[in-house]
N, C-alpha and C positions, 0 to 999 in steps of 0.2 A: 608859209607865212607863220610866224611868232605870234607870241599869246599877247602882243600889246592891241590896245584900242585899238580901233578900222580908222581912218582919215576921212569919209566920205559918208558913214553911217553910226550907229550906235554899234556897241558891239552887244549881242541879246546876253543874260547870263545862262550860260546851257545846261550849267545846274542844277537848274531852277528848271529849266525847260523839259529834263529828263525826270525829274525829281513830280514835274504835275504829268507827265504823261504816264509814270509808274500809277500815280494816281489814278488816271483817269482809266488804265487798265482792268484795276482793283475794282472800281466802280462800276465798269462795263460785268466783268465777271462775278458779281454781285447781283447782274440784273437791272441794276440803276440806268437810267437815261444818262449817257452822256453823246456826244460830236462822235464817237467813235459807232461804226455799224456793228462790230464785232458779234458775228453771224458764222454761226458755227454750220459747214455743210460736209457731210458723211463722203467717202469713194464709195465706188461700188464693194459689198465684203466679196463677190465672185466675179471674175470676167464676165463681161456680157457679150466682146466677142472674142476669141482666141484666135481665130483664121480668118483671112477674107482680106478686106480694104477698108482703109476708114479714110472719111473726106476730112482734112484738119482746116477750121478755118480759125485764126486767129488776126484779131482787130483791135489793134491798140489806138490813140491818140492822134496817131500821125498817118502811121504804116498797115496795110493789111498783110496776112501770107494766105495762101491759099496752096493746100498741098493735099497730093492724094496718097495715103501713105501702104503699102501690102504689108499683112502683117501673116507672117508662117506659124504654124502648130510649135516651133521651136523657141518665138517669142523672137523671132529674127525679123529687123522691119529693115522696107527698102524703098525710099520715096521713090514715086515714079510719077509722078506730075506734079507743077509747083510753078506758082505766077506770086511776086511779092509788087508792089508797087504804093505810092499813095492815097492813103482812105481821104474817099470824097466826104464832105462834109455831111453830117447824119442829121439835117433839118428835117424829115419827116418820114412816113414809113414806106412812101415808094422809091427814097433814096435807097435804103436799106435793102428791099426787096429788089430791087434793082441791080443792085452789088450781088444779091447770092444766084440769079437769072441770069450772072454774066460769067460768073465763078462756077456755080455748080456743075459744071458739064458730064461730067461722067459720074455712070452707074454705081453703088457703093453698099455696104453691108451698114456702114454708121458714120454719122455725120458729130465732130467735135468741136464744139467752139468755145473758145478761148477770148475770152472780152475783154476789154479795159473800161469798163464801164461800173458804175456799182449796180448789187442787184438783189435780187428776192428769191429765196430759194425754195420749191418744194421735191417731189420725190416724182422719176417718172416709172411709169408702168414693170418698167425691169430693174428702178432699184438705183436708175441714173439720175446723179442733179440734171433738175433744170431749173429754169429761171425767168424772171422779168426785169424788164429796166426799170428802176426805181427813180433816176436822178439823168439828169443832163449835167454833161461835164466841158469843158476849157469851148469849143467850137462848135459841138454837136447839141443841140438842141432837144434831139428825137422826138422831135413832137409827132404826136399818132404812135408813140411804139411805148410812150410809159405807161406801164402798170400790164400792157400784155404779153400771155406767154411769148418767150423766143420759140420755145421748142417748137409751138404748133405752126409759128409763122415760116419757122425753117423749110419743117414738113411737107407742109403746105405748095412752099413754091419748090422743093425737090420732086413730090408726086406729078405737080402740074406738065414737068419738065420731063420724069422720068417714067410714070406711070408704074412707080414702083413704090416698095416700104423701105424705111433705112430708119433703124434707131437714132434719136439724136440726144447728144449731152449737151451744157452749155453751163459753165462755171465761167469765173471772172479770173482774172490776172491771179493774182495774189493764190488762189487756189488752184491752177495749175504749177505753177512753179513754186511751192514751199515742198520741196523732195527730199528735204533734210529740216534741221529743227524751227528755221523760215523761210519764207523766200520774202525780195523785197525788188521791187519792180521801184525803177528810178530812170525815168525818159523823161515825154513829156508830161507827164502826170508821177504822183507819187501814191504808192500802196504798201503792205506790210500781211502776211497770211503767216496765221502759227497752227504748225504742223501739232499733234497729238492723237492721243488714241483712250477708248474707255468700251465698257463692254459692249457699247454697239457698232465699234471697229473704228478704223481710222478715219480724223477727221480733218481740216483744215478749219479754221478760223480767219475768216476775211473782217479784216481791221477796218478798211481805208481809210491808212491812215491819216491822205491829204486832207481829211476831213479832222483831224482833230483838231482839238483849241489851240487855236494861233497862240495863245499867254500874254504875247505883245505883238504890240503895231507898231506902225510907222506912217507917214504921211502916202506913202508910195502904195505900200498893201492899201491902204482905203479905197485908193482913185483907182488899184486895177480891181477891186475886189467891186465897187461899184459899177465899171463899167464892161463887166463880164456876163454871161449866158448865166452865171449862176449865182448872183448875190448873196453874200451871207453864209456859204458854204464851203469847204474846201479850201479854208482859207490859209490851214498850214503850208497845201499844196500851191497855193499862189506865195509863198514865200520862198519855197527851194526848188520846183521842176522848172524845167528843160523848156518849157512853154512862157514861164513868165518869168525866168531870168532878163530875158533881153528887154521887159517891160520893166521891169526895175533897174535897170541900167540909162535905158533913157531917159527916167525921169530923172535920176540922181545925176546924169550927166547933163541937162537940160539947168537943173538948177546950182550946177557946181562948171557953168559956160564952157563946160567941154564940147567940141563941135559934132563930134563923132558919134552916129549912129548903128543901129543894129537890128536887123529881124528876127533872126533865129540865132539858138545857142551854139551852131558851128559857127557863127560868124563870133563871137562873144568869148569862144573859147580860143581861138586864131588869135583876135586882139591878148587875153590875156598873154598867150604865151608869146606872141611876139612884138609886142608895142611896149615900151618904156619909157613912155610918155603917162599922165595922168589916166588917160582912155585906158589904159593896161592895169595903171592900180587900182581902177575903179572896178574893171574887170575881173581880175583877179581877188578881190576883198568878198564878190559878191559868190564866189566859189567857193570860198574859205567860207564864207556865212553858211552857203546853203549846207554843202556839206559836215557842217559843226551841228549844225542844225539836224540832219536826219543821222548821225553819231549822237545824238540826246536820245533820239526816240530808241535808237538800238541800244542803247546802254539803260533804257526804262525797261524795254522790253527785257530784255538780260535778266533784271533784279526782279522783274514780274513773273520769271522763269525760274525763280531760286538759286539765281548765279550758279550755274552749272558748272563743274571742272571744264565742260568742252563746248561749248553752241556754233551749228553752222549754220549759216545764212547760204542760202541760194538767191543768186544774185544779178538781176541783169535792165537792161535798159541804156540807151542811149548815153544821159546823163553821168550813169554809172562807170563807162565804159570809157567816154570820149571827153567830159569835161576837165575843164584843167585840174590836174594834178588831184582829181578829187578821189581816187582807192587810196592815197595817199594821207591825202587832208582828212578822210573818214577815219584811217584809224587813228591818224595821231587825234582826230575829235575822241573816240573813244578812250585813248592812253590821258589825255587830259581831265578826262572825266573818272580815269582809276580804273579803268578795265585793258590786259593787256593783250596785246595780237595772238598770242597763244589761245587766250579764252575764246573769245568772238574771232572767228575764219571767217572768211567770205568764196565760197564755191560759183565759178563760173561752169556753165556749160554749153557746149554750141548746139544752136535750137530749143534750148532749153524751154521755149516757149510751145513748141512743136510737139515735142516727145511730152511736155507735159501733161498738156491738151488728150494725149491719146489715153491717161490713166484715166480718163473719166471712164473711159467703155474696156478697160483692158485688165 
């Protein structure tokens, strides 16, 4: 899609949109309050385990994985049990404990979880993050599990089961996968983690940054942001993921008498690419938006970085991977905005969720 007006919506100015989130970086690393968590959590500076098995569980928005991973003295790992399917809704905390009572079944040296959730970080006994849930996001509520440790509830229902000890880690999305100078998670939820290092060893910085200031609205953002699990919050994230695409479609097709509906973003991204009817250009503008739209924050994030000769993004998610034409739409957003595909890369990896997960203990 070309740099004219949208036919169906405003077109945001993403200038402007990259130009207040450079800001709002500035001011996070300042210390200042802003939308942004920008929470800075350490790796371990030494393995905590080198040999043995580690349980990997990772729970994004939609999907869980569950995987048991052996890891040899050579740093050689070989999955050898693994159940993916989708995450039941997380309204309270014997949804939760229930899910790891179903998953946890075999014996292990260390348990790693991998979250999509934001969180609170302090230090465990051996030097590993752990965490609390801070926030409820898109469908999940967790009521009964904000503000309590994960690690000890992990623990907890792994002893009951195993009558064993197993260390356990538990970072969020964003800091498993920043393995190069970011990672950015882009499914059904949106996030941002920056990779660095200072004298008390590597660290990641968890952004999230669906939570940063929207800058503008729309009639569509108020009515889902209103009748959402989490009001008031995460409202950039109600603009561009994978989750409320198809709610923004609706409504803009509702009041622009296009007939055509949609649940989910594979149905939304099917229309764009194959309908040539209005339901397609509506479709398709809203791909171009969102994706223009997280091209601002990476081209903030860029200048917030000191415009480096090279910056790589690690990069994965649903939305990232499957929506229309959006690897595409992201960087011509970034060459629009004066940064060019040589500068900002974008690194895939497979599992990348998986293997990341395993640096907490490794």
């Amino acid at each position: 899609m070309n740099n004219l007006p949208y036919k169906f919506m405003l077109k945001p100015d993403f200038t402007k949109v990259s130009e207040l989130f450079y800001n709002e970086l500035q001011e996070s690393a300042k210390g200042e309050k802003t939308q942004l968590l920008f929470v800075k959590t350490y790796l371990p500076q030494k393995p905590i385990i080198t040999a043995g098995t580690i349980q990997v569980v990772v729970l994004g928005g939609t999907n869980y994985d569950f995987a048991v991973v052996e890891i040899r003295e050579n740093g050689e790992k070989t999955i050898l049990l693994r159940e993916k399917g989708k995450l039941p809704t997380l309204n309270s905390a014997e949804a939760f404990t229930s899910l790891l009572d179903m998953h946890l079944t075999t014996k292990v040296d260390g348990i790693a979880l991998n979250l999509g959730f934001p969180l609170s970080y302090f230090k465990g006994e051996k030097g590993q993050p752990d965490g609390t849930f801070i926030k409820a996001i898109k469908a999940h509520s967790l009521h009964g599990l904000l503000g309590h440790k994960i690690g000890e509830i992990v623990l907890d229902r792994y002893i009951r089961k195993h009558t064993a000890y197993a260390t356990v880690s538990v970072a969020n999305d964003a800091v498993c996968l920043a393995q190069d100078d970011a990672g950015l998670i882009l499914g059904t939820g949106l996030n941002i983690g920056i990779k660095g290092e200072d004298e008390n060893g590597v660290y990641v910085i968890n952004l999230e940054a669906g939570n940063a200031n929207a800058y503008e609205t729309n009639q569509e953002l108020e009515s889902i942001d209103k009748q959402s699990v989490n009001p008031g919050i995460h409202r950039f994230e109600k603009l561009v993921s994978g989750y409320y695409l198809p709610l923004h479609f609706n409504l803009l097709a509702k009041k622009n008498a296009i007939e055509v509906r949609v649940t989910k973003a594979e149905e939304l991204a099917e229309l764009a690419s194959t309908n040539s009817e209005t339901a397609g250009e509506l479709a398709r503008e809203l791909f171009d938006r969102s994706a223009k739209y997280v091209a601002a924050q990476i081209a903030g994030l860029y200048t917030f970085k000191d415009s480096p000769e090279k910056f790589v993004v690690t990069a994965e998610g649903s939305l990232f991977h499957y929506g229309y034409k959006y690897q595409k739409t992201l960087q011509q957003g970034l060459i629009e905005l004066g940064i060019s595909n040589e500068s900002v890369t974008f690194h895939t990896m497979k599992d990348s969720s998986l293997y990341g997960a395993l640096r907490l203990l490794m």
